[in-house]
N, C-alpha and C positions, 0 to 999 in steps of 0.2 A: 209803920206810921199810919193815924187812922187817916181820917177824909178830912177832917178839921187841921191835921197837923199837917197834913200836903199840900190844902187849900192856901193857909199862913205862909208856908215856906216856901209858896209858888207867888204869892202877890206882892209879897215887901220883900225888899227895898231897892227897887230900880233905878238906876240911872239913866233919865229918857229924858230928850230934848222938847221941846214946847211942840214943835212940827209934829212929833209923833204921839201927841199927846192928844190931837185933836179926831177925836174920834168921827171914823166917816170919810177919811182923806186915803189917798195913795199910801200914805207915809205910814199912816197910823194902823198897829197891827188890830185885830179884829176878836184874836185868840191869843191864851198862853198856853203853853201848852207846861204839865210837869214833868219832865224829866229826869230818872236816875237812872246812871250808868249806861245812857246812852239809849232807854227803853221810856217811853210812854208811858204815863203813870195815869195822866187825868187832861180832861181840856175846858177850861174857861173861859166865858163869853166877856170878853172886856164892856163891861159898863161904862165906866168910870176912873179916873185919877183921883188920889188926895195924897197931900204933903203929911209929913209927920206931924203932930205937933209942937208946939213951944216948948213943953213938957219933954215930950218925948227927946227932943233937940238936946235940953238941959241933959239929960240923962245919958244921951249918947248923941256926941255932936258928930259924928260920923255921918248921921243921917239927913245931916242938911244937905239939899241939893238931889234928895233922891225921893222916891213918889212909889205908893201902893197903889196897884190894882183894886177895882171891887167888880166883882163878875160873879159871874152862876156858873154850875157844872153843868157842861153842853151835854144832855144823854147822847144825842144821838152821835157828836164827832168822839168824844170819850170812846163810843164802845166800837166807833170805827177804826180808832187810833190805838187804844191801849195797849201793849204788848209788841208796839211796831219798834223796827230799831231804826231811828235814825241818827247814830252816831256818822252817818256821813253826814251831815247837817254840822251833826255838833261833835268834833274829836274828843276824846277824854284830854288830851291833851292841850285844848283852844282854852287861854288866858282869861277868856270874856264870857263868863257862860249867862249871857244873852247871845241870840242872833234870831236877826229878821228876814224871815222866808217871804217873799212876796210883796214885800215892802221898799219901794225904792227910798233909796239915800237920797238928800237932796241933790247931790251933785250928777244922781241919775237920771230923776226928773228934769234938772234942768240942758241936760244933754239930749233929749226928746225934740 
């Protein structure tokens, strides 16, 4: 895959709540990070959220309700990260392949 095809298949199509969408928060993560097979691939600086468009919706209503990233490749965590395994983070086996390291859930925050 080159660096354009893991950048795309690393930013769209997330399912993330409004809280975590607000960049600069507890909540909201900072980085994405890509992951195959449990190994570091590349790491991204979250800029930004956007929705699909109307278009895109028409085309594949799947996509309603979920949001792309826009971020830059972080040189410097990229080449601290790539080649790491964090399959204890993320099992081959886990249902949900998002998960937020560092990031409390609301229900953590508000237990603080």
């Amino acid at each position: 895959m080159d660096d354009e095809a893991l950048y795309v298949a690393t930013r769209q199509w997330w399912r993330i709540g409004a809280e975590r969408m607000k960049l600069g928060t507890s909540r909201s993560p900072e980085w994405a990070m890509a992951v195959y097979k449990g190994v570091v691939r590349a790491v991204y600086r979250i800029e930004r959220w956007r929705p699909p468009s109307a278009k895109q919706i028409v085309a594949e209503p799947q996509l309603k309700g979920r949001w792309a990233l826009t971020g830059k490749l972080d040189p410097e965590l990229t080449k601290r990260y790539v080649g790491s395994d964090v399959s204890a983070k993320l099992p081959l086996s886990a249902q949900n392949p998002i998960r937020y390291v560092n990031c409390p859930s609301p229900t953590q925050d508000d237990a603080k």
